[in-house]
Biopython code that builds the backbone (N, CA, C, O; Angstrom):
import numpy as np
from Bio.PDB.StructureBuilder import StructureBuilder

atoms = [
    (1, "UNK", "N", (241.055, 147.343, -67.062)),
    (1, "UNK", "CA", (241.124, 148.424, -68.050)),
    (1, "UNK", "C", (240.053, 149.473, -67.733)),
    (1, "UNK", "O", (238.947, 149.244, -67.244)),
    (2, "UNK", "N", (240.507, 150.541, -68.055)),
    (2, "UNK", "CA", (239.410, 152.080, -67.724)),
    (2, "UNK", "C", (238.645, 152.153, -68.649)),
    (2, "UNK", "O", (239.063, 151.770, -69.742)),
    (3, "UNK", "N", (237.875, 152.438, -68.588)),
    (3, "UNK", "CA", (236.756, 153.069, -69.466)),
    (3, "UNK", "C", (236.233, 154.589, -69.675)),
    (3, "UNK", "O", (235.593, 154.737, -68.634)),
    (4, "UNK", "N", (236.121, 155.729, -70.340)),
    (4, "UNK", "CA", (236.096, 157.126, -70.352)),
    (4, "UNK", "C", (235.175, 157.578, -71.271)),
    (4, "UNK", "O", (235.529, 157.920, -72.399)),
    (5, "UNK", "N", (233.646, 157.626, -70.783)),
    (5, "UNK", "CA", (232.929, 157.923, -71.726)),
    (5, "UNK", "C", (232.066, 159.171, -71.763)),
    (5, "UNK", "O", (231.836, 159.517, -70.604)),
    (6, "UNK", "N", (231.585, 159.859, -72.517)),
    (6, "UNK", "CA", (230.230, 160.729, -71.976)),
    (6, "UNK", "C", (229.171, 160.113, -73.082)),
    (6, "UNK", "O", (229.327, 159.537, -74.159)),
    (7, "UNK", "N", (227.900, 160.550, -72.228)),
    (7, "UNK", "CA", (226.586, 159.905, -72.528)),
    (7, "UNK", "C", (225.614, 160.936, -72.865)),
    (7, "UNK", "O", (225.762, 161.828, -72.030)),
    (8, "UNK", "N", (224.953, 161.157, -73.453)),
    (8, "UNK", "CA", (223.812, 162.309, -73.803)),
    (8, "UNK", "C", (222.553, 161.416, -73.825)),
    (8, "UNK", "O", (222.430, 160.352, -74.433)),
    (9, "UNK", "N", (221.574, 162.087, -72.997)),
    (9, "UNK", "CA", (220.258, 160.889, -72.771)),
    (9, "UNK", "C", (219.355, 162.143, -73.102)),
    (9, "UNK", "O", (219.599, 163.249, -72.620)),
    (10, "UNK", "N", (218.053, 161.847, -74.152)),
    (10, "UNK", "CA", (217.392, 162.571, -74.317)),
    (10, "UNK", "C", (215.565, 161.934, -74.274)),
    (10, "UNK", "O", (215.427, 160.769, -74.648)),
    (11, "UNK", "N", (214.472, 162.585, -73.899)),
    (11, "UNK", "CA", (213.687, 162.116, -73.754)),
    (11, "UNK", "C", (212.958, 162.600, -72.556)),
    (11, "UNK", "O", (213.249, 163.768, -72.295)),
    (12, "UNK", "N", (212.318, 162.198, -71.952)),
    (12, "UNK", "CA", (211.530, 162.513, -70.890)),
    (12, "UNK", "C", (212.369, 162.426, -69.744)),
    (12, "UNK", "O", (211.894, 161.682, -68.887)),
    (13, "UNK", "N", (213.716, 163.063, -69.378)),
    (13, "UNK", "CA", (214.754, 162.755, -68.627)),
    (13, "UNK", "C", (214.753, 164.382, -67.537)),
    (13, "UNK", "O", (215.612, 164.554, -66.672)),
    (14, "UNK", "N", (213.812, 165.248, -67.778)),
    (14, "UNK", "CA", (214.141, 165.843, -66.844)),
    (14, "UNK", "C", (213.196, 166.201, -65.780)),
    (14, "UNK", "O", (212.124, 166.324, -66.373)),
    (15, "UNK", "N", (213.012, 166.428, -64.580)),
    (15, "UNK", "CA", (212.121, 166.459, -63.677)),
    (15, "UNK", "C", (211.600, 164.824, -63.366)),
    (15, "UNK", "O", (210.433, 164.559, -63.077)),
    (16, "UNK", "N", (212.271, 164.194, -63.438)),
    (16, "UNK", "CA", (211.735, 162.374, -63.488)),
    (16, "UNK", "C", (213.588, 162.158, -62.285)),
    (16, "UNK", "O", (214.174, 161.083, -62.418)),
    (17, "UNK", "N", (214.072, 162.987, -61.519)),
    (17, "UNK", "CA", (214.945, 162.346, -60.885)),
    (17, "UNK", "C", (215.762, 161.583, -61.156)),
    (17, "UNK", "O", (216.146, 160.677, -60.416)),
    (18, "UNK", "N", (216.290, 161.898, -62.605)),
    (18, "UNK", "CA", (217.232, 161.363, -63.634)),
    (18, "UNK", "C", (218.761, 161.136, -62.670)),
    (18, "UNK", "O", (219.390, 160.156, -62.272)),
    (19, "UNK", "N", (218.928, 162.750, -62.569)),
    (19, "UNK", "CA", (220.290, 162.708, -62.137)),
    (19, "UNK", "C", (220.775, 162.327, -60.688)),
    (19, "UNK", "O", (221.969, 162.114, -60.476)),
    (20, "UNK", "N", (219.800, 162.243, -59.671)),
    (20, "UNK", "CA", (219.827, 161.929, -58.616)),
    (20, "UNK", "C", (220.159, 160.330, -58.318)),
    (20, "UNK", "O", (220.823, 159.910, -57.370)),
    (21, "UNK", "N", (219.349, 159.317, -59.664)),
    (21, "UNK", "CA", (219.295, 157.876, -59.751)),
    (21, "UNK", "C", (220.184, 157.899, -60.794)),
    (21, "UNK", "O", (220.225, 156.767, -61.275)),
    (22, "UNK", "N", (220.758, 158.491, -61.247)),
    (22, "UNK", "CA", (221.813, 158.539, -62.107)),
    (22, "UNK", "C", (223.065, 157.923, -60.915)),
    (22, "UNK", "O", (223.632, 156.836, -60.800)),
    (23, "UNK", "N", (223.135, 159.242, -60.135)),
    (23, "UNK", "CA", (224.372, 158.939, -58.541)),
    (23, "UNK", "C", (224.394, 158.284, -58.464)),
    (23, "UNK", "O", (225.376, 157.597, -58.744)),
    (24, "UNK", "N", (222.915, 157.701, -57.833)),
    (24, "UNK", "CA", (222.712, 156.296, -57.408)),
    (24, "UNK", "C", (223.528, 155.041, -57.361)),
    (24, "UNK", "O", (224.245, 154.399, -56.593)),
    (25, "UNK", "N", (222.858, 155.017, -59.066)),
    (25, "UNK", "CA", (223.354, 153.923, -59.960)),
    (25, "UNK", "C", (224.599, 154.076, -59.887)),
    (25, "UNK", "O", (225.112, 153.014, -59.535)),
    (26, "UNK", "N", (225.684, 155.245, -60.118)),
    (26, "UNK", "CA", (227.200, 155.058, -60.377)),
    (26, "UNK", "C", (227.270, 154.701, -59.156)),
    (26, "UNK", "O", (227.669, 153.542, -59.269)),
    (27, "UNK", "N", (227.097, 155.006, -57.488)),
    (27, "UNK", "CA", (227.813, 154.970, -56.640)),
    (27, "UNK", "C", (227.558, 153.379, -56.188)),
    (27, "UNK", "O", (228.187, 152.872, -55.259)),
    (28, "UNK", "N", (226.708, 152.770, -56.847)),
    (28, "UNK", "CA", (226.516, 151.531, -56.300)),
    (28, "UNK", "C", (227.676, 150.626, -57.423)),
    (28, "UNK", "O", (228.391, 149.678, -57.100)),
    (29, "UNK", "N", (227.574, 151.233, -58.698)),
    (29, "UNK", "CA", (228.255, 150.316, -59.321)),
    (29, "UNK", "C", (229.937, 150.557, -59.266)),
    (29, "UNK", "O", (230.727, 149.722, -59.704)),
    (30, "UNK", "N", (230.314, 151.751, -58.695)),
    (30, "UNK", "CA", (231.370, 152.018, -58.497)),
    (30, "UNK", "C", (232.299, 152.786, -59.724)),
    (30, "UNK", "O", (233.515, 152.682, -59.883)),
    (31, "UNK", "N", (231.254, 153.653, -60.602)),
    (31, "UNK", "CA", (231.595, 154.622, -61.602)),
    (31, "UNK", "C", (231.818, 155.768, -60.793)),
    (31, "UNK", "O", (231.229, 156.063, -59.753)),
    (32, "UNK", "N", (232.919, 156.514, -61.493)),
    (32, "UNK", "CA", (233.254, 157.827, -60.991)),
    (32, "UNK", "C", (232.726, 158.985, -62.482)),
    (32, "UNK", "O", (232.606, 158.506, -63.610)),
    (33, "UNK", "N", (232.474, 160.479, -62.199)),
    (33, "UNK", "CA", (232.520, 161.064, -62.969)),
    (33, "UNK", "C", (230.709, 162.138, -62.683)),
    (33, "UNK", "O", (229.922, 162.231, -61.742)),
    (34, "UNK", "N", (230.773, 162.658, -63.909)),
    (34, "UNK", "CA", (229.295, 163.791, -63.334)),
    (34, "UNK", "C", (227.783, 164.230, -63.905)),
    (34, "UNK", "O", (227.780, 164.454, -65.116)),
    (35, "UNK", "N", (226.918, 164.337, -63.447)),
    (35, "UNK", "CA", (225.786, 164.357, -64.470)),
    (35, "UNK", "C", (225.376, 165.848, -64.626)),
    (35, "UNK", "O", (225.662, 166.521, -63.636)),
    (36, "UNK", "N", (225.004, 166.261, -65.251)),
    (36, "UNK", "CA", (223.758, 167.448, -65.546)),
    (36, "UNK", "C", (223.042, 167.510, -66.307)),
    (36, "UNK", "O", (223.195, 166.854, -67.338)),
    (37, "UNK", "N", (222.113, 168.207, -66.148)),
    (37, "UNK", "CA", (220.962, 168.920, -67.102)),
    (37, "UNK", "C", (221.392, 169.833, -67.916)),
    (37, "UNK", "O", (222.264, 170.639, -67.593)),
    (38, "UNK", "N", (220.855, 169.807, -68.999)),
    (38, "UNK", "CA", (221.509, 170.593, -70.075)),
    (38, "UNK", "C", (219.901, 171.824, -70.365)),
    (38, "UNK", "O", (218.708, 171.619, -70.145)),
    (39, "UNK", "N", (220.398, 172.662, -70.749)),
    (39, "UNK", "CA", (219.505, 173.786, -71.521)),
    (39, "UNK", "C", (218.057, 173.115, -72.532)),
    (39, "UNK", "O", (216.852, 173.367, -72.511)),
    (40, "UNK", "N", (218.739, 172.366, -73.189)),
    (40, "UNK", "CA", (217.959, 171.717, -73.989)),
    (40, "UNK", "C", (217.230, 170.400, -74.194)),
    (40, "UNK", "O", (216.980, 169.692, -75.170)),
    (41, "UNK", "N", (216.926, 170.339, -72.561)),
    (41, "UNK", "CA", (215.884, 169.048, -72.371)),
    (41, "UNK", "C", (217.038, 167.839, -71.848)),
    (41, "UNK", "O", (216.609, 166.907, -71.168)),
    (42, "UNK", "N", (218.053, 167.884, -72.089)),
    (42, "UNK", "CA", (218.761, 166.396, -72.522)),
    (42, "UNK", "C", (219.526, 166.051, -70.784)),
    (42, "UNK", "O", (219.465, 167.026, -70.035)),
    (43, "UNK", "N", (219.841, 165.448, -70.502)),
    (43, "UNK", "CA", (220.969, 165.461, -69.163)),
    (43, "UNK", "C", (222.544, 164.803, -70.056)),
    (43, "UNK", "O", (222.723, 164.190, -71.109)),
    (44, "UNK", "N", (223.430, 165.321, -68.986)),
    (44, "UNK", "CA", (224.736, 164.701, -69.855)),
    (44, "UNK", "C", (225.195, 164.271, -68.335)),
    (44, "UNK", "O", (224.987, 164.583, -67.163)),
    (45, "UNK", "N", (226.007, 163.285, -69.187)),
    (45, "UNK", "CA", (227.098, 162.253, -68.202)),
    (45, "UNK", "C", (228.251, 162.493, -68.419)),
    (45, "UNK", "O", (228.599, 162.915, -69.522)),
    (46, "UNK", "N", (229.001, 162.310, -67.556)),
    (46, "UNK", "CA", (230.314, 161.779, -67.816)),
    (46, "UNK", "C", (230.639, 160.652, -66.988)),
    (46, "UNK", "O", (230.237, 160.646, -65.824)),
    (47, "UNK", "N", (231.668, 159.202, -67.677)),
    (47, "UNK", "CA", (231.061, 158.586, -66.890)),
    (47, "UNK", "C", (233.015, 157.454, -66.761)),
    (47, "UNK", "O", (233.757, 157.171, -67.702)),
    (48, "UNK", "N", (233.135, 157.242, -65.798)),
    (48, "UNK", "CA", (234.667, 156.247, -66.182)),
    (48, "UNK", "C", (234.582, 155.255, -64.880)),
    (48, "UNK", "O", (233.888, 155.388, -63.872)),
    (49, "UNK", "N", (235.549, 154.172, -65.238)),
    (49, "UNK", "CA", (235.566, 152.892, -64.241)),
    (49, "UNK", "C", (236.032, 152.352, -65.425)),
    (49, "UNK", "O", (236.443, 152.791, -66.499)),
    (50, "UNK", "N", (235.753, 150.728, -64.662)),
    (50, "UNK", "CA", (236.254, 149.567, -65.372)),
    (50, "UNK", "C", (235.256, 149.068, -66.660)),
    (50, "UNK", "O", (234.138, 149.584, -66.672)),
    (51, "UNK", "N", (235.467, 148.442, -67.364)),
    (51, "UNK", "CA", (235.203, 148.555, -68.724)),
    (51, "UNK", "C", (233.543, 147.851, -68.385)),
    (51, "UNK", "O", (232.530, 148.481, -68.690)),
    (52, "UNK", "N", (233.493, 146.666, -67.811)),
    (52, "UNK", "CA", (232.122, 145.952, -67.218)),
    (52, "UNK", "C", (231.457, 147.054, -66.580)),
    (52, "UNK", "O", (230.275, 147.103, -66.919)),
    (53, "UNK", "N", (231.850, 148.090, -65.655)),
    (53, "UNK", "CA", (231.345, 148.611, -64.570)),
    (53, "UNK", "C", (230.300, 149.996, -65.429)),
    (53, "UNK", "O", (229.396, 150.665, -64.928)),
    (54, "UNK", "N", (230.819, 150.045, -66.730)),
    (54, "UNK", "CA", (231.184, 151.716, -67.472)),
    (54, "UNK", "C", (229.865, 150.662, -68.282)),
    (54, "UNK", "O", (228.751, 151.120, -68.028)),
    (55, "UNK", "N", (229.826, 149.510, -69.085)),
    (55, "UNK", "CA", (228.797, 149.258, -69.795)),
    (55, "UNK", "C", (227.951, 148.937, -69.169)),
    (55, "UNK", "O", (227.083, 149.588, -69.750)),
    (56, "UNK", "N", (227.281, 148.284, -68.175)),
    (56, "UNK", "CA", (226.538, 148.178, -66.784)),
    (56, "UNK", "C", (225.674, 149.573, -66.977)),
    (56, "UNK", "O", (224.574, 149.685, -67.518)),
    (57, "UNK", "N", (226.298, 150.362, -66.519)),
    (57, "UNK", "CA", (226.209, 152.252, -66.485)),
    (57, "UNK", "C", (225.055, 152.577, -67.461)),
    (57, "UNK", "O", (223.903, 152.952, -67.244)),
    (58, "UNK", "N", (225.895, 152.248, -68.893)),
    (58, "UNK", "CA", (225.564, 152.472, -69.924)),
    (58, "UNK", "C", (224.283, 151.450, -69.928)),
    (58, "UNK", "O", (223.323, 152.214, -70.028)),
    (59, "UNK", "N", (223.861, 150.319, -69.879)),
    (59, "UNK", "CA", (222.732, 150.142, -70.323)),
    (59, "UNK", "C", (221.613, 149.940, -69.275)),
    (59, "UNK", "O", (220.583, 149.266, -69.300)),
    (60, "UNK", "N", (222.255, 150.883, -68.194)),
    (60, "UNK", "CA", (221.299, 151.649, -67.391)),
    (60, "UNK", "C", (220.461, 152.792, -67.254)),
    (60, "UNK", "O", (219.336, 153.099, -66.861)),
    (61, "UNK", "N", (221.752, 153.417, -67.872)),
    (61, "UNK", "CA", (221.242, 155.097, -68.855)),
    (61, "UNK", "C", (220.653, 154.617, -70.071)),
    (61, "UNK", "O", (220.171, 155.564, -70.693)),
    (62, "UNK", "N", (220.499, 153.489, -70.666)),
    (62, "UNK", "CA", (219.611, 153.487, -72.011)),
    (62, "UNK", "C", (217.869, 153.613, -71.586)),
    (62, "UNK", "O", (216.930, 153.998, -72.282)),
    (63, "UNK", "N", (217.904, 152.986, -69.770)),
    (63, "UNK", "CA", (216.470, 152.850, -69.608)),
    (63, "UNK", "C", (216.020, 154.304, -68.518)),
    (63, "UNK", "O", (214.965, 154.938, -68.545)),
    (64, "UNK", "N", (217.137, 154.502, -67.681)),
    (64, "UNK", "CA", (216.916, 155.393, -66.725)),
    (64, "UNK", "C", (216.289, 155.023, -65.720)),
    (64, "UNK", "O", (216.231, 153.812, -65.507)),
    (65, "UNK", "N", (215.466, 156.194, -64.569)),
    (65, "UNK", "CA", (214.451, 155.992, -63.389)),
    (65, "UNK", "C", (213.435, 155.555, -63.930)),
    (65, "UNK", "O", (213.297, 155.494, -65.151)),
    (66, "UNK", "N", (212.469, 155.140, -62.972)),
    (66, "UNK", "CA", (211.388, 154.443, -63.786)),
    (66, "UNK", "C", (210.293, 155.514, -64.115)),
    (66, "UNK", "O", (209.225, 154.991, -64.433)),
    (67, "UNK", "N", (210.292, 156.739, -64.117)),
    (67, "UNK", "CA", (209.425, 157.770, -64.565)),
    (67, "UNK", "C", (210.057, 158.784, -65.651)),
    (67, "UNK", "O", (209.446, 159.689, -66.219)),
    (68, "UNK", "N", (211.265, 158.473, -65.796)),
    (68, "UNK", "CA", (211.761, 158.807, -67.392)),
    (68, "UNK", "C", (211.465, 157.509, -68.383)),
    (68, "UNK", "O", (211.390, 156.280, -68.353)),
    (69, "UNK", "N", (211.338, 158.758, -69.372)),
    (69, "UNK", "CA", (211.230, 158.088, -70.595)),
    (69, "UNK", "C", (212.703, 158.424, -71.376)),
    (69, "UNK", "O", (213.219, 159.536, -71.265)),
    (70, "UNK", "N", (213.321, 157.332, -72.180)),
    (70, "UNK", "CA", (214.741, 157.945, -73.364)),
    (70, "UNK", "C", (214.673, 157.390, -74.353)),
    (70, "UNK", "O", (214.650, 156.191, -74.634)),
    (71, "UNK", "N", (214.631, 158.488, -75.059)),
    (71, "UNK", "CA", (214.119, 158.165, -76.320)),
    (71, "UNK", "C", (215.739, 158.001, -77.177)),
    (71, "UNK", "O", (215.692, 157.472, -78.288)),
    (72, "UNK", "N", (217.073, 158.441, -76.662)),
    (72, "UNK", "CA", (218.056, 158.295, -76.952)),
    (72, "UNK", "C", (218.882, 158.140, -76.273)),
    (72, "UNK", "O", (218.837, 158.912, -75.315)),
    (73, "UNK", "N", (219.913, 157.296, -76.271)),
    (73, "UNK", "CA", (221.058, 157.436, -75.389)),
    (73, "UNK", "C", (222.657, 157.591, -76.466)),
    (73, "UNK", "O", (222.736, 156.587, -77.173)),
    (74, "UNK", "N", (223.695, 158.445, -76.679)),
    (74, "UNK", "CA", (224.494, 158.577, -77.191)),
    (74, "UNK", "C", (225.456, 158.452, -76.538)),
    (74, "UNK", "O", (225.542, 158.837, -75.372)),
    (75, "UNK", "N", (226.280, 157.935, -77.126)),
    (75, "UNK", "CA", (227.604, 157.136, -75.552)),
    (75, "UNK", "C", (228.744, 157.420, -77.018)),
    (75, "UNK", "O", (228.608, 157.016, -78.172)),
    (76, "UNK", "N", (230.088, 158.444, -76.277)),
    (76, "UNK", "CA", (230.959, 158.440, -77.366)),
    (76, "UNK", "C", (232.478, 158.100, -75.762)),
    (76, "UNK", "O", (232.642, 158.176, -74.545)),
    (77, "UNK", "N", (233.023, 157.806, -76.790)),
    (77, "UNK", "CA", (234.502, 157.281, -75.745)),
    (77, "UNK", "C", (235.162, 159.163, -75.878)),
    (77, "UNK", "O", (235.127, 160.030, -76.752)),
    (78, "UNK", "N", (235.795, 159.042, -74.250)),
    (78, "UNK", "CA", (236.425, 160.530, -74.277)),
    (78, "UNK", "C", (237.596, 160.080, -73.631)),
    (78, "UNK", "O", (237.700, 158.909, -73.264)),
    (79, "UNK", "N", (238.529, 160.958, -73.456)),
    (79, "UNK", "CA", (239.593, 161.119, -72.556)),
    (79, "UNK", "C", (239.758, 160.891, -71.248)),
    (79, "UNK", "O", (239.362, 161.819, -70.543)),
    (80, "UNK", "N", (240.359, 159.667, -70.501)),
    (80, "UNK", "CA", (240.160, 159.846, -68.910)),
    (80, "UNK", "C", (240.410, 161.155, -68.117)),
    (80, "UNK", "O", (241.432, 161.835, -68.207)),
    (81, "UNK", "N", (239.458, 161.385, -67.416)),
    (81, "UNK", "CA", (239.385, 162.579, -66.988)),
    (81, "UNK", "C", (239.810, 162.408, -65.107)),
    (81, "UNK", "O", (240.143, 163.373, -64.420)),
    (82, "UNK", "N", (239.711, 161.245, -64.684)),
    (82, "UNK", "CA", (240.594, 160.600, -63.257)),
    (82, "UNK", "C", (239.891, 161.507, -62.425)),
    (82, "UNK", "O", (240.448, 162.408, -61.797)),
    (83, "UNK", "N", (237.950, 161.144, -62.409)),
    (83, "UNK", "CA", (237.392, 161.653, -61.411)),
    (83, "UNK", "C", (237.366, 161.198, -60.143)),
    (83, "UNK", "O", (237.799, 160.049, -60.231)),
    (84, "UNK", "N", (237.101, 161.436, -58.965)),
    (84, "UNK", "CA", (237.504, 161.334, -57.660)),
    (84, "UNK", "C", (236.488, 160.228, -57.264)),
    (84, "UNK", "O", (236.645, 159.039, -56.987)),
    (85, "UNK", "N", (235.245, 161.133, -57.342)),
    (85, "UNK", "CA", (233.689, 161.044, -57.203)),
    (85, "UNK", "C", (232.727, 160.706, -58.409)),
    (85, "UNK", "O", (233.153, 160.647, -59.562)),
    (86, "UNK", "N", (231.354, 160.478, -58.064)),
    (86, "UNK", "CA", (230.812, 161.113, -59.256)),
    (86, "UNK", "C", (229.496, 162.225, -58.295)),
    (86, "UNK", "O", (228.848, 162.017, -57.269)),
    (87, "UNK", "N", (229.585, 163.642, -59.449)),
    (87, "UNK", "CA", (228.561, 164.286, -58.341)),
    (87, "UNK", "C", (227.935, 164.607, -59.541)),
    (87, "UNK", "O", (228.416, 164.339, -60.642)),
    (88, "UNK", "N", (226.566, 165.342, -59.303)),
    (88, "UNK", "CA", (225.509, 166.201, -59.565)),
    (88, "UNK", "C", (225.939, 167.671, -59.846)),
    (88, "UNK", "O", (226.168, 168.565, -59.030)),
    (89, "UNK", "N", (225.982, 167.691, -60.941)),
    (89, "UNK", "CA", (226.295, 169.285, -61.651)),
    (89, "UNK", "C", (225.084, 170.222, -61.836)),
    (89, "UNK", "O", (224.454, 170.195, -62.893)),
    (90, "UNK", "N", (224.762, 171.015, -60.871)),
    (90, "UNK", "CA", (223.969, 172.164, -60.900)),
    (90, "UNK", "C", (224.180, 173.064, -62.337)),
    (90, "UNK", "O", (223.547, 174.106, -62.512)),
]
sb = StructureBuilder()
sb.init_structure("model")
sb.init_model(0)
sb.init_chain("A")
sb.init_seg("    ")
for serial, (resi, resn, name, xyz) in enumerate(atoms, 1):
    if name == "N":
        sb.init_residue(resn, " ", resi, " ")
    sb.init_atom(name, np.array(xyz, "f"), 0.0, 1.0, " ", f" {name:<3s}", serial, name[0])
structure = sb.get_structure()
């Protein structure tokens, strides 16, 4: 079964190589979908795979790189979006 989520991580998440070990993490666990930095401190995910692979993800993004701090992680279920990859959104 798929899993289709986005994630909002807030906290000491930017300039700490969030989104880079964000990749990381999906490409090892075999999540597809995309990260960025947002305007307002926060990075966003989008994040899909198999239902184990997608919560894995998720309570990876609750802790992050080891030089972020998150003080939140918000995980809402979305629409499969049947990403290819997962990349880094400038």
């Amino acid at each position: 079964m798929i899993k289709s989520v986005s994630i909002q991580v807030t906290g000491k998440v930017q300039g700490v190589f969030f989104r880079a070990s964000t990749k990381e993490k999906a490409d090892e666990l075999g999540a597809k979908g995309i990260v960025r930095n947002e305007a307002d401190g926060s990075v966003y995910i989008e994040a899909e795979g198999e239902v184990r692979v997608v919560d894995t993800f998720i309570d990876w993004c609750k802790k992050g790189p080891p030089r972020a701090k998150v003080n939140e992680c918000l995980v809402k279920d979305i629409p499969l979006q049947n990403f290819k990859d997962f990349t880094i959104q400038r």
